[in-house]
PyMOL Python script that loads the backbone (N, CA, C, O; Angstrom):
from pymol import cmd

cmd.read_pdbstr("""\
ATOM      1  N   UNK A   1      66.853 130.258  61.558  1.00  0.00           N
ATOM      2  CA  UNK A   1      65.501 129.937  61.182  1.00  0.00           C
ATOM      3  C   UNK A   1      64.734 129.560  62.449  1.00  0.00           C
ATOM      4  O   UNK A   1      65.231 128.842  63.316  1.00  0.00           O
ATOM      5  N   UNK A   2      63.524 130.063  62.521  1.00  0.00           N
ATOM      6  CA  UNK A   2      62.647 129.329  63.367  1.00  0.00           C
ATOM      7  C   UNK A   2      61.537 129.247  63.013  1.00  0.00           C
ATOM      8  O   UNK A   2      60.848 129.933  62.258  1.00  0.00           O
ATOM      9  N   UNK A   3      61.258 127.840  63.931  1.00  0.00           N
ATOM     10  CA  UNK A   3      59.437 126.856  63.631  1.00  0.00           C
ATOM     11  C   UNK A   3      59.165 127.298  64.827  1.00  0.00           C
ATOM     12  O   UNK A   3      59.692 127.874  65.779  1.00  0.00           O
ATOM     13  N   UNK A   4      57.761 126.658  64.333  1.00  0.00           N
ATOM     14  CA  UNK A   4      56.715 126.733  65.330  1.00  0.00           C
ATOM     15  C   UNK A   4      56.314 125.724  65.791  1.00  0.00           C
ATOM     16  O   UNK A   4      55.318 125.237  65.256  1.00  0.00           O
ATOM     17  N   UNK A   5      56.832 125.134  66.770  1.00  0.00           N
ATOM     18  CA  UNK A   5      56.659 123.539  67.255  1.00  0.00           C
ATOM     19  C   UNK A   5      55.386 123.813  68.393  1.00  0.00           C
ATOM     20  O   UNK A   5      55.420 124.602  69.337  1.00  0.00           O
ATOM     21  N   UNK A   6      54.146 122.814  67.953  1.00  0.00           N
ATOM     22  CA  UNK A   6      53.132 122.666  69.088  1.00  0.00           C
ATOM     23  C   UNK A   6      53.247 122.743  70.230  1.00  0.00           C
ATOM     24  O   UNK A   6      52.534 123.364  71.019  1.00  0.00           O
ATOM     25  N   UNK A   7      54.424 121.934  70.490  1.00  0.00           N
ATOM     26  CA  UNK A   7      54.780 121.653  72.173  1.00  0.00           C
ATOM     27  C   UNK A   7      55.635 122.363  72.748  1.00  0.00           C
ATOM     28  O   UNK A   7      55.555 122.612  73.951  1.00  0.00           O
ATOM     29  N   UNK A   8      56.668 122.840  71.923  1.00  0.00           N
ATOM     30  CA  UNK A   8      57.928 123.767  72.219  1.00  0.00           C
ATOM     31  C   UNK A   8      57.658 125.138  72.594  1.00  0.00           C
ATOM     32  O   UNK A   8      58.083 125.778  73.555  1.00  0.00           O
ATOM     33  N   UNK A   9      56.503 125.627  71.216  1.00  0.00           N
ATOM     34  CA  UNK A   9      56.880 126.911  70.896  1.00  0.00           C
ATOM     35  C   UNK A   9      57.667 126.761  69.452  1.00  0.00           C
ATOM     36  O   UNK A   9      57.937 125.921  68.593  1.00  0.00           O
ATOM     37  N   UNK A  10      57.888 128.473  69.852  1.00  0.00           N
ATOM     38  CA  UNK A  10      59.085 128.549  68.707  1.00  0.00           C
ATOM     39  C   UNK A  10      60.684 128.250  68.994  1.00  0.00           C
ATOM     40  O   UNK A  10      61.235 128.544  70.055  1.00  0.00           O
ATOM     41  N   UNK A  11      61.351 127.604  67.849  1.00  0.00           N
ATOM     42  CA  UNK A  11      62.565 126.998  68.456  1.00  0.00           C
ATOM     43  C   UNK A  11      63.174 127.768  67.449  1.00  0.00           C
ATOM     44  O   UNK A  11      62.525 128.365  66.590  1.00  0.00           O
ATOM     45  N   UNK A  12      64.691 127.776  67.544  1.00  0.00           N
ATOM     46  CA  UNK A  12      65.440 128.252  66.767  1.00  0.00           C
ATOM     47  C   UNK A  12      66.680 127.293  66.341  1.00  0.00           C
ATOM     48  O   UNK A  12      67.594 126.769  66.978  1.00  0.00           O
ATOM     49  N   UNK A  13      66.278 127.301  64.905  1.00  0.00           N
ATOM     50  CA  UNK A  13      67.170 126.329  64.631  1.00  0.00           C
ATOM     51  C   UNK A  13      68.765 126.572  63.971  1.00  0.00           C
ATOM     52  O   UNK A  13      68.870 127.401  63.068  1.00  0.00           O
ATOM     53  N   UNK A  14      69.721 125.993  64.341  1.00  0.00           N
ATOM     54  CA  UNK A  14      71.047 126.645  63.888  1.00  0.00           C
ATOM     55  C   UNK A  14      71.304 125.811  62.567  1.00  0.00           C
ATOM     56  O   UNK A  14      70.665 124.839  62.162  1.00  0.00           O
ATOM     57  N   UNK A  15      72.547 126.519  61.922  1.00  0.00           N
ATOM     58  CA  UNK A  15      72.716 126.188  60.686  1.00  0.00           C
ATOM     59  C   UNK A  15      72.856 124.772  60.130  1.00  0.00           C
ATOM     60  O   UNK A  15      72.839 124.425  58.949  1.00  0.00           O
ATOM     61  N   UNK A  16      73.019 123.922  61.387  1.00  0.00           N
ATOM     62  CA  UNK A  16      73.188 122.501  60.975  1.00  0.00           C
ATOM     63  C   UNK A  16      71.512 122.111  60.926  1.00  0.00           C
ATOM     64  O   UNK A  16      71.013 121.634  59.907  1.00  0.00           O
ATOM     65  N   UNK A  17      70.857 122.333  61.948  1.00  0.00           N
ATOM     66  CA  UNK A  17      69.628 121.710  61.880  1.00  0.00           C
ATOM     67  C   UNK A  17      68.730 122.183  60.691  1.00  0.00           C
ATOM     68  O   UNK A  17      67.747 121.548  60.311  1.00  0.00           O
ATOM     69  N   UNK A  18      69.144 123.315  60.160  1.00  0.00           N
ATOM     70  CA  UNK A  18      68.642 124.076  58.697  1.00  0.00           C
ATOM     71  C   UNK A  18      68.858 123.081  57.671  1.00  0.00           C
ATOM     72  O   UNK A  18      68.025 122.431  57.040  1.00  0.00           O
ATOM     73  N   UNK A  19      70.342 123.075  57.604  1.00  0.00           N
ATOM     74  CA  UNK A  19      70.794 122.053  56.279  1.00  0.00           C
ATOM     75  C   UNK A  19      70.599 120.773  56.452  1.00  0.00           C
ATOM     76  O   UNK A  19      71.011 120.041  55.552  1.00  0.00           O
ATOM     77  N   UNK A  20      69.770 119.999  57.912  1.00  0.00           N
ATOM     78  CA  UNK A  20      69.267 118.535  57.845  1.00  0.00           C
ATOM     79  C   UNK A  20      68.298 118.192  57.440  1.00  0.00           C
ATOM     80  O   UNK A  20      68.089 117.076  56.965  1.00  0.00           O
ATOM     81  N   UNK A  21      67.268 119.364  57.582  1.00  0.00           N
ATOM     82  CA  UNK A  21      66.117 119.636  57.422  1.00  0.00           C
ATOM     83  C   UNK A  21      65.723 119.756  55.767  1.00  0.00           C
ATOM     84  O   UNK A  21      64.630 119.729  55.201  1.00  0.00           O
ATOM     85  N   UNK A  22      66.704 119.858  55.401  1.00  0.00           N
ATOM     86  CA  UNK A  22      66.399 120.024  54.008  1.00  0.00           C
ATOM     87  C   UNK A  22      66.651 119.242  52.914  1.00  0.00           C
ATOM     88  O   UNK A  22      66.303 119.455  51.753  1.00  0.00           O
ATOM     89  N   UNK A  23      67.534 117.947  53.534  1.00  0.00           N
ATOM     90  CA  UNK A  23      67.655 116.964  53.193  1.00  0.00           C
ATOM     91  C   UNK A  23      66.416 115.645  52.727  1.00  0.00           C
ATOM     92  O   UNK A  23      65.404 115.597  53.425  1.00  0.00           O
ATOM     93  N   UNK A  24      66.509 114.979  51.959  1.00  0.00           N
ATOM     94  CA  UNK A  24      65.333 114.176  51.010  1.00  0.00           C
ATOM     95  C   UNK A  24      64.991 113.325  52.314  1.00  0.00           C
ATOM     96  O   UNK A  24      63.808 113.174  52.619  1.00  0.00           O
ATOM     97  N   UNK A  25      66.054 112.740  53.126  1.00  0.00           N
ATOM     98  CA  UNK A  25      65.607 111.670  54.042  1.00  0.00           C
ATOM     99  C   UNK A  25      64.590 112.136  55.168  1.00  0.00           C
ATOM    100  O   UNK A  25      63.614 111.515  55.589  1.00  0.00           O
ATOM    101  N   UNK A  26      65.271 113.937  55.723  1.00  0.00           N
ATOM    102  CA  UNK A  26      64.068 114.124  56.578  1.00  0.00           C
ATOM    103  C   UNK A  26      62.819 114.702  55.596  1.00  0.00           C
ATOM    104  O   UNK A  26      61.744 114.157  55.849  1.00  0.00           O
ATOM    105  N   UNK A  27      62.778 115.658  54.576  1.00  0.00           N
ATOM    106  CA  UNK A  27      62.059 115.929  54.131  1.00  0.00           C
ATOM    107  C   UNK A  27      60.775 114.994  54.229  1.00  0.00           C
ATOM    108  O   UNK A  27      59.751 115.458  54.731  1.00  0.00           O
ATOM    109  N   UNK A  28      60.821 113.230  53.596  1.00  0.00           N
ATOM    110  CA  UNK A  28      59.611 112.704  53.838  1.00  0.00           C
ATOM    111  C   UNK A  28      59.210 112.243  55.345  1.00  0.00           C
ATOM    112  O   UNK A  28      58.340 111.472  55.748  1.00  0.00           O
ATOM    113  N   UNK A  29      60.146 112.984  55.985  1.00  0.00           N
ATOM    114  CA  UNK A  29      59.230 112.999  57.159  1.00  0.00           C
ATOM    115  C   UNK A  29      57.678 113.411  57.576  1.00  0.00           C
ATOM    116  O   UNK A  29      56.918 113.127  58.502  1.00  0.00           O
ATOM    117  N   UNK A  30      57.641 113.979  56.758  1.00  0.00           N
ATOM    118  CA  UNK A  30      56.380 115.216  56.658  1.00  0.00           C
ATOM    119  C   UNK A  30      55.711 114.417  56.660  1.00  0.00           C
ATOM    120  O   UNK A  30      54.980 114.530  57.644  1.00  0.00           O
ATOM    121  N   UNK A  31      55.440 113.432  56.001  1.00  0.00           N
ATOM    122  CA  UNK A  31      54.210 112.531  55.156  1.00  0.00           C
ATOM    123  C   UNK A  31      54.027 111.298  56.047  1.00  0.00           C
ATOM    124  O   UNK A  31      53.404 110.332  55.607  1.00  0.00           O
ATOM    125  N   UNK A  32      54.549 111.292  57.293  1.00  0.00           N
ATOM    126  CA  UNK A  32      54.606 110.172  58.184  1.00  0.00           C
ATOM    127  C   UNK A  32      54.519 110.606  59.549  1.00  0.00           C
ATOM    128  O   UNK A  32      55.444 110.996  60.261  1.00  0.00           O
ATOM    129  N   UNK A  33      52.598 110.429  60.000  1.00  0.00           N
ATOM    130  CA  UNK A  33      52.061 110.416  60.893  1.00  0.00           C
ATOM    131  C   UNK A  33      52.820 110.195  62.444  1.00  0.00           C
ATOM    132  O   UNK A  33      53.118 109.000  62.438  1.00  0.00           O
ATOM    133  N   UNK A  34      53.169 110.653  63.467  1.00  0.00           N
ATOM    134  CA  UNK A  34      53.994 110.402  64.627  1.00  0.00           C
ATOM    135  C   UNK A  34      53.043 109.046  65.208  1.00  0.00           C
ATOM    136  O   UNK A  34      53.532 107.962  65.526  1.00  0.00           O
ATOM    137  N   UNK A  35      51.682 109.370  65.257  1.00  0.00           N
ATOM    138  CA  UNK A  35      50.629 108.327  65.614  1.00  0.00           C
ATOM    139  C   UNK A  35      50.153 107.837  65.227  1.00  0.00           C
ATOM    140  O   UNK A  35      49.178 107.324  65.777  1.00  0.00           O
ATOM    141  N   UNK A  36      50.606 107.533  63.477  1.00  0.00           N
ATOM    142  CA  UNK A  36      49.615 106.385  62.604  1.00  0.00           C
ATOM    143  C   UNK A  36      48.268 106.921  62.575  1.00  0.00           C
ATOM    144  O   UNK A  36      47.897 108.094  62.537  1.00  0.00           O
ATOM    145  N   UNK A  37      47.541 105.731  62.602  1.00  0.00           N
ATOM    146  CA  UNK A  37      45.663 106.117  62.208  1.00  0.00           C
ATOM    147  C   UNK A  37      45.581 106.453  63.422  1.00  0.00           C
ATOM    148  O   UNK A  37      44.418 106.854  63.469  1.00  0.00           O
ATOM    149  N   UNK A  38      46.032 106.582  64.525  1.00  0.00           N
ATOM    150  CA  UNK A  38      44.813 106.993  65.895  1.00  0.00           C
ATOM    151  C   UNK A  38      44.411 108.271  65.767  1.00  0.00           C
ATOM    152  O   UNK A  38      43.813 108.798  66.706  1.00  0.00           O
ATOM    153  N   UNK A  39      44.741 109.166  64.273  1.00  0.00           N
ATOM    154  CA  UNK A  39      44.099 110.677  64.181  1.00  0.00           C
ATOM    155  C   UNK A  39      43.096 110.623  63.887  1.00  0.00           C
ATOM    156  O   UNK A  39      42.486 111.668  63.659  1.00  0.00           O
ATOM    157  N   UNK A  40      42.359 109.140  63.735  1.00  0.00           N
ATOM    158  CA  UNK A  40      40.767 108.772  63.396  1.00  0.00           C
ATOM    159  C   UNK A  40      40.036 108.755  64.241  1.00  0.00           C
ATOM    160  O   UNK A  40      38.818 108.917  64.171  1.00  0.00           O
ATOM    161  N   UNK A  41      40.913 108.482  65.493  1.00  0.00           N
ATOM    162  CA  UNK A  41      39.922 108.834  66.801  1.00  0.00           C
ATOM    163  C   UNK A  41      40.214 109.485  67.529  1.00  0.00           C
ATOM    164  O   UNK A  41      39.229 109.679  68.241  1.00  0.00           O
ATOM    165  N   UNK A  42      41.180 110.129  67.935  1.00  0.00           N
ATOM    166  CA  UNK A  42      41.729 111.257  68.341  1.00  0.00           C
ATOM    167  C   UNK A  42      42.630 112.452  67.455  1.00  0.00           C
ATOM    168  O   UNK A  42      43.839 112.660  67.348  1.00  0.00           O
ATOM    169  N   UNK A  43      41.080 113.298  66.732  1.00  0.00           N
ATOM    170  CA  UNK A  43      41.557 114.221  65.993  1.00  0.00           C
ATOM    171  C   UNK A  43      42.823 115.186  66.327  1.00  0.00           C
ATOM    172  O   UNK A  43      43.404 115.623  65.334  1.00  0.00           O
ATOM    173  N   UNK A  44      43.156 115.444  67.170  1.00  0.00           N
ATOM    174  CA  UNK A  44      44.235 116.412  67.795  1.00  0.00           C
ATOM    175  C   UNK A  44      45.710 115.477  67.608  1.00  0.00           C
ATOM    176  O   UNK A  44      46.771 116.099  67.566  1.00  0.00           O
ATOM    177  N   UNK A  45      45.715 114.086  67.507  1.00  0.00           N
ATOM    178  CA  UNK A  45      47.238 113.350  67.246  1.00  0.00           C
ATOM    179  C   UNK A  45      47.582 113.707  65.622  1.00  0.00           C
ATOM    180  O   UNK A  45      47.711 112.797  64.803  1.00  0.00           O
ATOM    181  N   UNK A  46      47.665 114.601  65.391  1.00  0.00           N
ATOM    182  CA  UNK A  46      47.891 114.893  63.314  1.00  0.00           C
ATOM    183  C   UNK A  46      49.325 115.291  63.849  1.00  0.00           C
ATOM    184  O   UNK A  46      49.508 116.342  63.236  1.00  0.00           O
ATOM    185  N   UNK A  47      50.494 115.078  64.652  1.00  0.00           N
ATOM    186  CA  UNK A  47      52.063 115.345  64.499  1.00  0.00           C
ATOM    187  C   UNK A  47      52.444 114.542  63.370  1.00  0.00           C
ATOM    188  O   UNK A  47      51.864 113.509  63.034  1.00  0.00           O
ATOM    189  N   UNK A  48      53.532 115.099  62.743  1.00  0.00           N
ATOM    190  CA  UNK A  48      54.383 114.462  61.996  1.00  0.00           C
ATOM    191  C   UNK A  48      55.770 114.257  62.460  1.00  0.00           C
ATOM    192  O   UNK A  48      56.413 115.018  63.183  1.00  0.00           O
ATOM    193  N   UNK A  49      56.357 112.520  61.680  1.00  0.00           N
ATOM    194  CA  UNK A  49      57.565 112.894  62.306  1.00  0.00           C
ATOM    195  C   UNK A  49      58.457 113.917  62.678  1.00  0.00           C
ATOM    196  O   UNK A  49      58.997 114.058  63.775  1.00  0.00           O
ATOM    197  N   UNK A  50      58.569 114.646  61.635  1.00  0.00           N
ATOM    198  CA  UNK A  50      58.947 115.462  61.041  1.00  0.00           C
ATOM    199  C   UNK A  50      58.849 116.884  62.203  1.00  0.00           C
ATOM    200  O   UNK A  50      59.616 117.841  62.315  1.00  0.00           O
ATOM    201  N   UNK A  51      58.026 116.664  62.695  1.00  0.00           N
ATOM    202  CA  UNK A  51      57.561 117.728  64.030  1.00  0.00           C
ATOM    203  C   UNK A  51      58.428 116.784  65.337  1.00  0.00           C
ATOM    204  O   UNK A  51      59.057 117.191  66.314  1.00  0.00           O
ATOM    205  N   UNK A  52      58.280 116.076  65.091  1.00  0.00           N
ATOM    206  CA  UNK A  52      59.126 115.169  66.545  1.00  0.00           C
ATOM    207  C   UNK A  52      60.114 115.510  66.539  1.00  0.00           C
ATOM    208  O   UNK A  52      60.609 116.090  67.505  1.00  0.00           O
ATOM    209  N   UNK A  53      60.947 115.184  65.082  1.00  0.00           N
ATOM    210  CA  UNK A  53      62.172 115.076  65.451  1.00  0.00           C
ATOM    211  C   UNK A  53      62.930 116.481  65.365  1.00  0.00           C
ATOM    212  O   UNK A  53      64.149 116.475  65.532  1.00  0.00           O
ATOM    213  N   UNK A  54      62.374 117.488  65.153  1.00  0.00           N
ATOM    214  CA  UNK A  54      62.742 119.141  65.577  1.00  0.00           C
ATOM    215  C   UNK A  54      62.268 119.093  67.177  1.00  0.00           C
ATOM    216  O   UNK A  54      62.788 120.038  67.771  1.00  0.00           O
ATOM    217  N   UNK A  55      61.430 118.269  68.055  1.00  0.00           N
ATOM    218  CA  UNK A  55      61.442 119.100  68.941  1.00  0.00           C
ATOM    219  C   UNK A  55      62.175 117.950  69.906  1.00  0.00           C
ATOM    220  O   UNK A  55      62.330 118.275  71.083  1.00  0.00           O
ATOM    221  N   UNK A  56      62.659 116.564  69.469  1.00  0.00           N
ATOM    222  CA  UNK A  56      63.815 115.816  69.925  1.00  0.00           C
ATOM    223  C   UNK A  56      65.144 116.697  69.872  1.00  0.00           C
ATOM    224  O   UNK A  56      66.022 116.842  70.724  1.00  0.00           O
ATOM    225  N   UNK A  57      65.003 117.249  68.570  1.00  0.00           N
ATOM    226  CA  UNK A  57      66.585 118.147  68.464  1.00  0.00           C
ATOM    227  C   UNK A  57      66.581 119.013  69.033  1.00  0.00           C
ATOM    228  O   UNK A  57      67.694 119.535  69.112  1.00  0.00           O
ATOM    229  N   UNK A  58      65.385 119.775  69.815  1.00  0.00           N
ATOM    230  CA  UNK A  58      65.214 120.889  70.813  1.00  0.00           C
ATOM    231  C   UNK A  58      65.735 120.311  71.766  1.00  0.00           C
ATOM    232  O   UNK A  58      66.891 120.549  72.116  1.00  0.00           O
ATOM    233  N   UNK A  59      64.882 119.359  72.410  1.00  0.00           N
ATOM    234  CA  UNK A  59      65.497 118.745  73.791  1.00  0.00           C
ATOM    235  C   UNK A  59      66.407 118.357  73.960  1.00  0.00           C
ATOM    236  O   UNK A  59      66.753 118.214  75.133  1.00  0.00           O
ATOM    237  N   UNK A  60      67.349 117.952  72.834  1.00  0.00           N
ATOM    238  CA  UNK A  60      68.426 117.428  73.096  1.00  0.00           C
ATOM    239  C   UNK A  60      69.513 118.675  73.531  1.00  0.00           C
ATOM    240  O   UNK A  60      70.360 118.746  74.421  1.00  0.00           O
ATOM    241  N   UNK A  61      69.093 119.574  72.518  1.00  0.00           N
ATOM    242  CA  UNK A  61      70.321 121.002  73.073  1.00  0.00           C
ATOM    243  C   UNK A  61      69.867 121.445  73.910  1.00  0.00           C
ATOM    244  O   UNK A  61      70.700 122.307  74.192  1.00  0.00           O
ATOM    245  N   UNK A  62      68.884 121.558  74.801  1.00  0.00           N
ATOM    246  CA  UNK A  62      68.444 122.053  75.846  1.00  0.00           C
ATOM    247  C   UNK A  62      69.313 120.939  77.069  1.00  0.00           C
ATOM    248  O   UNK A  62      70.100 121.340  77.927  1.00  0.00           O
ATOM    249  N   UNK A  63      69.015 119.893  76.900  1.00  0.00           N
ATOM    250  CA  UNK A  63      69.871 118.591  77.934  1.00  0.00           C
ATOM    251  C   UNK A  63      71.419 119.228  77.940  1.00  0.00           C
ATOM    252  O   UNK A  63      72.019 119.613  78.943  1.00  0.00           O
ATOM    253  N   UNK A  64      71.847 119.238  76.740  1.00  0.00           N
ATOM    254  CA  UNK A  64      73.265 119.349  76.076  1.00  0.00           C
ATOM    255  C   UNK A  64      73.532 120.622  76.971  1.00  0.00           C
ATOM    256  O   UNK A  64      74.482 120.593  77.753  1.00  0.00           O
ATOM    257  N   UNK A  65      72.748 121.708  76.885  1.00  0.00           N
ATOM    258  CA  UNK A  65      72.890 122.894  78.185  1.00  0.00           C
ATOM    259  C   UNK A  65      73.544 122.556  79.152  1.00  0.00           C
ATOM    260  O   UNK A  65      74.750 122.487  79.389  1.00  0.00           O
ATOM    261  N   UNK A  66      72.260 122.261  79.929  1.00  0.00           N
ATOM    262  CA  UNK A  66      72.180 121.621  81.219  1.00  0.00           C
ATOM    263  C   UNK A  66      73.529 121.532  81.489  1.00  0.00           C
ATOM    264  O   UNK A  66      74.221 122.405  82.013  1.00  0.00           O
ATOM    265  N   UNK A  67      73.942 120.237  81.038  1.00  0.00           N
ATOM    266  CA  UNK A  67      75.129 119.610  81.116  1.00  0.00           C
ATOM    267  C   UNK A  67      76.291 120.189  80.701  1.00  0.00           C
ATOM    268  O   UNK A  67      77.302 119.577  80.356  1.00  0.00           O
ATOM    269  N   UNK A  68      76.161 121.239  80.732  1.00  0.00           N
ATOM    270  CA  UNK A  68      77.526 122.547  79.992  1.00  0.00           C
ATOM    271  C   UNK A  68      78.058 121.590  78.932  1.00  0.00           C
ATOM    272  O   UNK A  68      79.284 121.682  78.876  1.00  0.00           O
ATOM    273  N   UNK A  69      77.662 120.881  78.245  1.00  0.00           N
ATOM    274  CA  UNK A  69      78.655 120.253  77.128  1.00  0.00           C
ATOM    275  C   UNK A  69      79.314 121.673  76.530  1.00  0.00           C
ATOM    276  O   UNK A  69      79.088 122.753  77.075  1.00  0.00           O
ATOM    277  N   UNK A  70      80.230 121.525  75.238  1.00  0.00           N
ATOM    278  CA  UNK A  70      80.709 122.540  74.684  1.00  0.00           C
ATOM    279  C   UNK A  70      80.045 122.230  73.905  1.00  0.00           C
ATOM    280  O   UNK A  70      79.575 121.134  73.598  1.00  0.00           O
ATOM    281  N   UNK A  71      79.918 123.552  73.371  1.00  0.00           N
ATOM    282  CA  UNK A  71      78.968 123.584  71.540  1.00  0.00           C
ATOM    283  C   UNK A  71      79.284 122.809  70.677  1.00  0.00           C
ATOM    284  O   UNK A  71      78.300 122.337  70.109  1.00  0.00           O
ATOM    285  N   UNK A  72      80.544 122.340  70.194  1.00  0.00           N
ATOM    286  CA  UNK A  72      80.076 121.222  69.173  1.00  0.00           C
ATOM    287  C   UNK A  72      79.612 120.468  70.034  1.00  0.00           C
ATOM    288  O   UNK A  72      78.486 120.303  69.564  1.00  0.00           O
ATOM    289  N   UNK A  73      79.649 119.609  71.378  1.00  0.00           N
ATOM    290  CA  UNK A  73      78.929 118.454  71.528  1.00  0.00           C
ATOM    291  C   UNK A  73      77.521 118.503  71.826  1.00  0.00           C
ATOM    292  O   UNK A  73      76.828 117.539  72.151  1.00  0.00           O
ATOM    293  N   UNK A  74      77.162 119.656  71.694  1.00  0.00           N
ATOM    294  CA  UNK A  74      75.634 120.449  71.684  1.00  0.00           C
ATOM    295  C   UNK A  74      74.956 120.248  70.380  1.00  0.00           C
ATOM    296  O   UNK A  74      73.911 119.600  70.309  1.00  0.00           O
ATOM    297  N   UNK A  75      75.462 120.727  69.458  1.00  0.00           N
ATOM    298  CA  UNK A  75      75.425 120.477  67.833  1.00  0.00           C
ATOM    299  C   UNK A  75      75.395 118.673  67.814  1.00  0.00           C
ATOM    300  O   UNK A  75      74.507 118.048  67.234  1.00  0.00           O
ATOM    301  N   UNK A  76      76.511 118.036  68.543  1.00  0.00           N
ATOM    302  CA  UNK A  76      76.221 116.649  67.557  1.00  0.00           C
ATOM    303  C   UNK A  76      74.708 116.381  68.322  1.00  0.00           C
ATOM    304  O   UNK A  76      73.783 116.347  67.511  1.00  0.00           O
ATOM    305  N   UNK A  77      74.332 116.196  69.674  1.00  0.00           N
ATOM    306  CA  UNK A  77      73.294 116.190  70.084  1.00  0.00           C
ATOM    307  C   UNK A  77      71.914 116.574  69.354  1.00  0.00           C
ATOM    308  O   UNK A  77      70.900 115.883  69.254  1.00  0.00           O
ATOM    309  N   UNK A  78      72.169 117.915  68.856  1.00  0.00           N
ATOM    310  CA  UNK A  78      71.048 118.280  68.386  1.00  0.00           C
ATOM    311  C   UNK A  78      70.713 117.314  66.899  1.00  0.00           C
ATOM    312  O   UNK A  78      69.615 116.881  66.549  1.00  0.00           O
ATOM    313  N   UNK A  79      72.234 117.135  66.094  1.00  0.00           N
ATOM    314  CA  UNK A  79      72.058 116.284  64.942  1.00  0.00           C
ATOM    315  C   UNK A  79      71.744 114.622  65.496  1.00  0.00           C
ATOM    316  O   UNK A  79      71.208 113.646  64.970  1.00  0.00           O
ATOM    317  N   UNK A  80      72.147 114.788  66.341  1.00  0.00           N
ATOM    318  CA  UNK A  80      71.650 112.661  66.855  1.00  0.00           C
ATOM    319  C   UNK A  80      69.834 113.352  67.014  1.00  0.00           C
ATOM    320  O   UNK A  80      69.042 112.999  66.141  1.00  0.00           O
ATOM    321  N   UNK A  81      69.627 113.743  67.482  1.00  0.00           N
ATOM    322  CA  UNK A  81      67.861 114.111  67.845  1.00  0.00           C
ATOM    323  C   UNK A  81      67.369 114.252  66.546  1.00  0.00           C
ATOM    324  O   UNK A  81      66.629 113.319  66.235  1.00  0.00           O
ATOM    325  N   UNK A  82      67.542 115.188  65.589  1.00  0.00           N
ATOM    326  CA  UNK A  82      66.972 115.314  64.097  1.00  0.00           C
ATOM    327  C   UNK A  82      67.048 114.104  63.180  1.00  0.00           C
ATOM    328  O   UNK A  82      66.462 113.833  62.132  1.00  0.00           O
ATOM    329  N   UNK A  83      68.129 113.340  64.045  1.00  0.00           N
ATOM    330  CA  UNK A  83      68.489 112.330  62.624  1.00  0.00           C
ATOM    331  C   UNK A  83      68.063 110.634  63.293  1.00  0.00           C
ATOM    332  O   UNK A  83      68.168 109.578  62.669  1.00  0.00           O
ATOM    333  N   UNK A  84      67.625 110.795  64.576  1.00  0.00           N
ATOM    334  CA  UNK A  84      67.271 109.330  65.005  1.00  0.00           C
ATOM    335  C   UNK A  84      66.322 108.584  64.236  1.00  0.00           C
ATOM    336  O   UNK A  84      66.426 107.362  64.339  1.00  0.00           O
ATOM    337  N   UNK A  85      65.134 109.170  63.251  1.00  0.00           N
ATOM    338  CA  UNK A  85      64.318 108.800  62.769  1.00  0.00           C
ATOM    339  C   UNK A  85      64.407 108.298  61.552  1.00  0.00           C
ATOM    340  O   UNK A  85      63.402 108.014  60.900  1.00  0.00           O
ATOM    341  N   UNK A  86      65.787 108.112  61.053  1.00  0.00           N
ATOM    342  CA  UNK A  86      65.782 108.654  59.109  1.00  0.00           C
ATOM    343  C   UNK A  86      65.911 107.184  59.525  1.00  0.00           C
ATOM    344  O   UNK A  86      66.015 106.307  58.667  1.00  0.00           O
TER     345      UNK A  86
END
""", "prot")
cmd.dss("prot")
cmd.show_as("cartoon", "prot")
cmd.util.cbc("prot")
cmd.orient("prot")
């Protein structure tokens, strides 16, 4: 699957970050502003958590690269980034 993250781009998300995503805890992420009311004065802050924490779980497997971890420790990375917020 892939989003369309503001800041990222498009990311591609693997099968774990699919099935976190779809879970009730991140789901109401959606509904919870990254910046609270300051979208009252700075119309352009409208992120949702919910947008953060896909592009935390980006950066994190991108770091996780870097650092040649092996793929599962790439994966738990990407799940610590999606799931720091719940």
């Amino acid at each position: 699957m892939f989003v369309n993250d503001p800041i990222h781009g498009f990311i591609e998300l693997n099968e774990l970050q699919s099935g976190l995503l779809e879970l009730p805890e991140l789901q109401r992420l959606q509904w919870i502003r990254q910046l609270g009311l300051s979208f009252l004065s700075y119309p352009g802050g409208v992120h949702t958590r919910a947008c953060h924490v896909i592009g935390v779980s980006h950066v994190a497997g991108l770091l996780a690269q870097a650092l040649q971890l092996l793929p599962e420790q790439k994966w738990l990375a990407q799940a610590a980034g999606m799931l720091h917020d719940v």
